[in-house]
C-alpha positions in Angstrom: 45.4 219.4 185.7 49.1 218.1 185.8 49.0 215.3 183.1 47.3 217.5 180.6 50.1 219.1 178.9 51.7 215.6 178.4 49.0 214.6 175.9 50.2 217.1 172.9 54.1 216.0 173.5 53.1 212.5 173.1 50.8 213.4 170.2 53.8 215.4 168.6 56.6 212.8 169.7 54.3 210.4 167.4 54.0 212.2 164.4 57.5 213.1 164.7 58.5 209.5 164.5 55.8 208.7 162.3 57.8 211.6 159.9 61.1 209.9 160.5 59.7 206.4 159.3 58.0 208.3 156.2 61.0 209.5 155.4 63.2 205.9 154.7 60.3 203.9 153.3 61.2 202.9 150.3 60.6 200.1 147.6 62.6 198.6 145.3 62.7 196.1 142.4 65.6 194.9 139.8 66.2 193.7 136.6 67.6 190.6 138.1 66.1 187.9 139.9 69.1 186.5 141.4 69.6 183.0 142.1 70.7 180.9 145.1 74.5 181.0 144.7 77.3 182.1 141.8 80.9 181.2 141.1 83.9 183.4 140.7 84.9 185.9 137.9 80.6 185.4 136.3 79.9 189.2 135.0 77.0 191.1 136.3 74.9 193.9 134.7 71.7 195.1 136.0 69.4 198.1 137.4 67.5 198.6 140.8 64.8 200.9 141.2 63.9 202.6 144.4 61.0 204.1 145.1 59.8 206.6 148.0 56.7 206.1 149.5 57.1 210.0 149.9 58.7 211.8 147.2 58.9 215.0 148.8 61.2 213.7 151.4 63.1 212.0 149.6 65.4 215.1 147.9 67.7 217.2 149.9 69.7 214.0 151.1 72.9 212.4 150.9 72.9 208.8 149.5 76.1 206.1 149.6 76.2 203.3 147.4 78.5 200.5 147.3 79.2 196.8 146.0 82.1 194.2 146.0 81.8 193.2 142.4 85.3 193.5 141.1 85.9 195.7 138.3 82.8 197.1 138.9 80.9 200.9 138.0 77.9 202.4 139.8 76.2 205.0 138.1 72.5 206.8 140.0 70.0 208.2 137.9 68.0 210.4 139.9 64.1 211.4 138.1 62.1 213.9 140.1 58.3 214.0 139.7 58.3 217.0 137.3 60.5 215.0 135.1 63.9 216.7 135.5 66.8 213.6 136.2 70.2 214.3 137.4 73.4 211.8 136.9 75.7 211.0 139.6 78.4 210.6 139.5 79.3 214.1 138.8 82.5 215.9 139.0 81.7 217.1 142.8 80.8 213.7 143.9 82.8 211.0 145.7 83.4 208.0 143.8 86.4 204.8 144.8 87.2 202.0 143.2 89.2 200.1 144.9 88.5 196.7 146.8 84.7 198.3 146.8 83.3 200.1 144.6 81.7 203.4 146.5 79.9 206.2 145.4 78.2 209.4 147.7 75.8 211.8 145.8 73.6 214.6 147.0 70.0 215.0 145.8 68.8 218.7 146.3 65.6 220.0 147.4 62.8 220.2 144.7 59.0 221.2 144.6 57.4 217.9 144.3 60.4 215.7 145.4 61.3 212.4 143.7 59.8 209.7 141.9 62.4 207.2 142.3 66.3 206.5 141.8 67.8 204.4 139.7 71.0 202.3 140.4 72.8 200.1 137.5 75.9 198.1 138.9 78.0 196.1 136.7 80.9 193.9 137.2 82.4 190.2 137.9 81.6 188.2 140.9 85.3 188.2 143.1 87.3 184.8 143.1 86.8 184.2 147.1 89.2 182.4 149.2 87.1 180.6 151.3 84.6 177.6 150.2 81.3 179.9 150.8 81.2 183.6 151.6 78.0 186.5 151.2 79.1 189.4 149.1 77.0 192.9 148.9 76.0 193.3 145.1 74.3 196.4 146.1 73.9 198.7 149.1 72.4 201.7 149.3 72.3 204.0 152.8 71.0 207.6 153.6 71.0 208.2 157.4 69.6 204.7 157.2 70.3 201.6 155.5 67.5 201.5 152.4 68.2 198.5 150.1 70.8 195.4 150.8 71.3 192.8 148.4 73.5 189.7 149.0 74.3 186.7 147.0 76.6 183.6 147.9 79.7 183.1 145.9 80.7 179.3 145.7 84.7 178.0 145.3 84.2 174.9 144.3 88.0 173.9 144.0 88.4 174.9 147.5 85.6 172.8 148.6 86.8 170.0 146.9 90.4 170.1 148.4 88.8 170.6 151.6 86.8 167.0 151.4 89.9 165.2 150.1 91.7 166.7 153.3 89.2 165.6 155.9 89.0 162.5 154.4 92.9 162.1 155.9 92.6 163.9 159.4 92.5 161.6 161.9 89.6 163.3 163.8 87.5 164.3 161.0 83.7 162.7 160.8 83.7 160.3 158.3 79.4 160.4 158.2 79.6 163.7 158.7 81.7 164.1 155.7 80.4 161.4 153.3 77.0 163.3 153.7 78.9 167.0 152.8 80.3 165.1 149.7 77.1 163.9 148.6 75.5 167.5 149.2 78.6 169.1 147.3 77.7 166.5 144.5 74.3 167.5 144.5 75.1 171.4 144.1 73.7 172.1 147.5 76.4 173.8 149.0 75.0 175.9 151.7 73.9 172.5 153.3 77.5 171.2 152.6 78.8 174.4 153.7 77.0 174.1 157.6 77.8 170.1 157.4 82.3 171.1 156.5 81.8 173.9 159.5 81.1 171.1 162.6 83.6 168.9 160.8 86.3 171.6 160.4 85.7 172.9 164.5 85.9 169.3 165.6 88.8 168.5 163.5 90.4 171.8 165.4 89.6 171.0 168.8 91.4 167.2 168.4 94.3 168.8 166.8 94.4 171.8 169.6 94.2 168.9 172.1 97.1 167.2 170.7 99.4 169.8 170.3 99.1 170.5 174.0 99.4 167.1 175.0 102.8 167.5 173.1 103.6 170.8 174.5 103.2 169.8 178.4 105.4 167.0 177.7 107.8 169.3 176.1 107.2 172.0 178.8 107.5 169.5 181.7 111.2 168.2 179.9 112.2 172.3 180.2 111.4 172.2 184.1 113.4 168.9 185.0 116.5 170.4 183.2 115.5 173.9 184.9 115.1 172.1 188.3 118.6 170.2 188.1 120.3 174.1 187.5 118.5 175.2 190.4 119.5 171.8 192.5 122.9 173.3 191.5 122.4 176.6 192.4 120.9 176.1 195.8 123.9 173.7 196.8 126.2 176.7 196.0 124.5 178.7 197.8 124.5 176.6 200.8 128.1 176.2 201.0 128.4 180.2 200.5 125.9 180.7 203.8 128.1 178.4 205.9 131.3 180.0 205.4 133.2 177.2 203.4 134.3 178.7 200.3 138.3 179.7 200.3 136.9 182.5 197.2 134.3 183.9 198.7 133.9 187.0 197.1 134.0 186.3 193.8 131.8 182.9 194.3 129.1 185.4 195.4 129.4 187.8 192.4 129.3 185.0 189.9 126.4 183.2 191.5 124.4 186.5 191.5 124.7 186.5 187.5 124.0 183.3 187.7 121.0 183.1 190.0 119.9 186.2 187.9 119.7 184.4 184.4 118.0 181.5 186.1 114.9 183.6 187.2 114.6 185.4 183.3 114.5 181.5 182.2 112.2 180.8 184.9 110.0 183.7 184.1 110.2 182.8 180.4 108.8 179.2 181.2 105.6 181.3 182.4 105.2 183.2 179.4 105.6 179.7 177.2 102.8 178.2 179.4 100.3 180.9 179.1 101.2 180.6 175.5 100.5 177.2 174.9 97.0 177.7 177.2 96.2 180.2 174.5 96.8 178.3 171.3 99.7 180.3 170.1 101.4 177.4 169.3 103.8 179.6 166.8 105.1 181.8 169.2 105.5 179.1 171.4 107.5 177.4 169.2 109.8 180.2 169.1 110.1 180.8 173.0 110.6 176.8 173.2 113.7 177.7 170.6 115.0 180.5 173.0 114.7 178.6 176.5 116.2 175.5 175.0 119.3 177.6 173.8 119.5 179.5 177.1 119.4 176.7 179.7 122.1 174.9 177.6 124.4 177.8 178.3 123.4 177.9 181.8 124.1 174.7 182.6 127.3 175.3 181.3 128.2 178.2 183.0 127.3 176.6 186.0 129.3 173.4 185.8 132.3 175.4 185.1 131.4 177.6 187.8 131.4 174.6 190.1 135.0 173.6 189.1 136.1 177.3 189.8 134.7 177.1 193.6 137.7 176.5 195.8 136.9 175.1 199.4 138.7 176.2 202.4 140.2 173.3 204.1 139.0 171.5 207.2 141.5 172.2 209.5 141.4 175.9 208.3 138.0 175.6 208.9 138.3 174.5 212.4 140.7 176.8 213.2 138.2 180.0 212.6 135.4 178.3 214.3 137.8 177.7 217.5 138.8 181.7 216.9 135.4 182.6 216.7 134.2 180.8 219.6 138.1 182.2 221.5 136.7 185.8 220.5 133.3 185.1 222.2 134.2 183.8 225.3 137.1 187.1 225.5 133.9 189.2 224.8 131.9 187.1 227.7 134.8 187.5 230.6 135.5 191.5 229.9 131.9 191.9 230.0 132.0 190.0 233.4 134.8 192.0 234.5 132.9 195.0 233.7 130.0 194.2 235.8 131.7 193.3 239.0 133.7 196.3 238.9 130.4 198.5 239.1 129.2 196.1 241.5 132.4 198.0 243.4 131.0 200.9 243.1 
């Protein structure tokens, strides 16, 4: 008796998404028959047709269409069963032209729905940076994506210039490559295009192995001249702990400043290692720039500082321990005097 109510909200939860699914079937076909791959600035003008599989569910929705030609126009012709066909882009409707060409339209509600919508694109195939890239022609969404077409755009110069560069590098795969130039010959640049990819990551990785190679030797030149300050620096501080400096006070002050810009450069030399681990070889460049400049001054500062230090002399010296160690043993005998008196009492 408890399981029976479960059987119509399983019945209902499958025509609901059976509904749902209804709704974004569509089909299309184009004027076009596109072909496996196009070069830059080639003009384009053609027409999809989409067709719903349900025309009544198909109205009283919101469509977006877009493409990446450049210079390009999207106009939607929208023919309902009964004949009637509305034009977007209207007035009311959102329409950009920028990088992408976008355009939002509404199709209201009808009696028998739609028969199918018509999308003609036009425009010129964008001059891409890259060797290879995927552009969108064509997209069209309503709550769910509904047609996607994609071509490949070729720059052949930059493919070129690419071979020729390899050819140089000291790491590149010369098989590897010979067999991408014979591809790029051949037209077949997809292939060539997946064959340049492994030769341009392996090509990185030898050149990122390098450059840190050259930036631990660099970092480890940094810490013997940061390690000869602090040699300094600790030998100062010695002779301020044991009492032998005539200028005490201001010895101490300056090697506080002192002692305080050697940490920031130490802490600096941290930063430039996790730098370097990271690959961000132009920053690092600049920190190297900055820690070079400020242990030069340091080690100027403190080699003048060193020349400023004024010892006390021995004798001097031996004369405040023998007062200290005078003042101890006055401190010892009154505090023996002290005892034996309340001994007395």
């Amino acid at each position: 008796m408890g399981r029976a109510p479960l059987i119509p909200l399983f019945c209902l939860l499958f025509f609901a998404l059976a509904s749902f699914a209804a709704a974004y079937e569509f089909d299309y076909s184009c004027s076009k028959t596109f072909k496996g791959y196009y070069f830059g600035s080639e003009y384009h003008y053609f027409t999809c047709t989409v067709t719903p599989k349900s025309p009544k569910l198909a109205d009283d929705q919101e469509y977006h269409v877009e493409t990446q030609l450049d210079s390009s126009a999207v106009v939607a012709v929208v023919e309902y069963v009964d004949g009637k066909k509305l034009l977007f882009p209207t007035p009311r409707d959102y329409y950009s032209s920028d990088t992408v060409t976008r355009l939002k339209f509404f199709v209201p509600e009808s009696y028998d729905g739609v028969k199918e919508i018509s999308l003609t694109v036009s425009g010129y195939i964008p001059v891409i940076a890259s060797r290879l890239e995927n552009l969108t022609i064509l997209k069209m969404e309503a709550e769910k994506e509904l047609l996607k077409l994609q071509i490949t755009v070729v720059n052949r110069q930059k493919f070129y210039s690419d071979i020729r560069y390899f050819e140089e590098a000291e790491c590149a795969d010369q098989k590897k490559l010979k067999e991408a130039k014979m591809l790029y010959n051949a037209e077949k640049y997809i292939e060539a295009e997946e064959l340049m990819k492994d030769i341009e990551n392996a090509v990185e990785e030898c050149y990122v192995s390098s450059r840190m190679e050259t930036y631990r030797a660099r970092i480890y030149e940094l810490k013997s001249l940061l390690t000869e300050i602090s040699r300094d620096l600790i030998l100062i501080q010695y002779r301020l702990e044991k009492d032998r400096i005539e200028n005490y006070e201001d010895v101490k002050a300056r090697y506080d400043e002192l002692q305080k810009k050697f940490r920031s450069i130490d802490e600096e030399m941290d930063e430039l290692e996790i730098l370097v681990r990271e690959g961000k070889f132009t920053a690092a460049d600049t920190r190297i720039v900055q820690i070079e400049s400020s242990l030069s001054s340091l080690k100027q500062e403190v080699e003048e500082f060193k020349k400023s230090i004024r010892e006390k002399s021995l004798i001097e010296a031996d004369l405040i321990i023998i007062a200290v160690i005078s003042l101890i043993a006055i401190a010892a005998a009154l505090i023996a005097i002290s005892r034996r008196r309340k001994d007395k009492w």
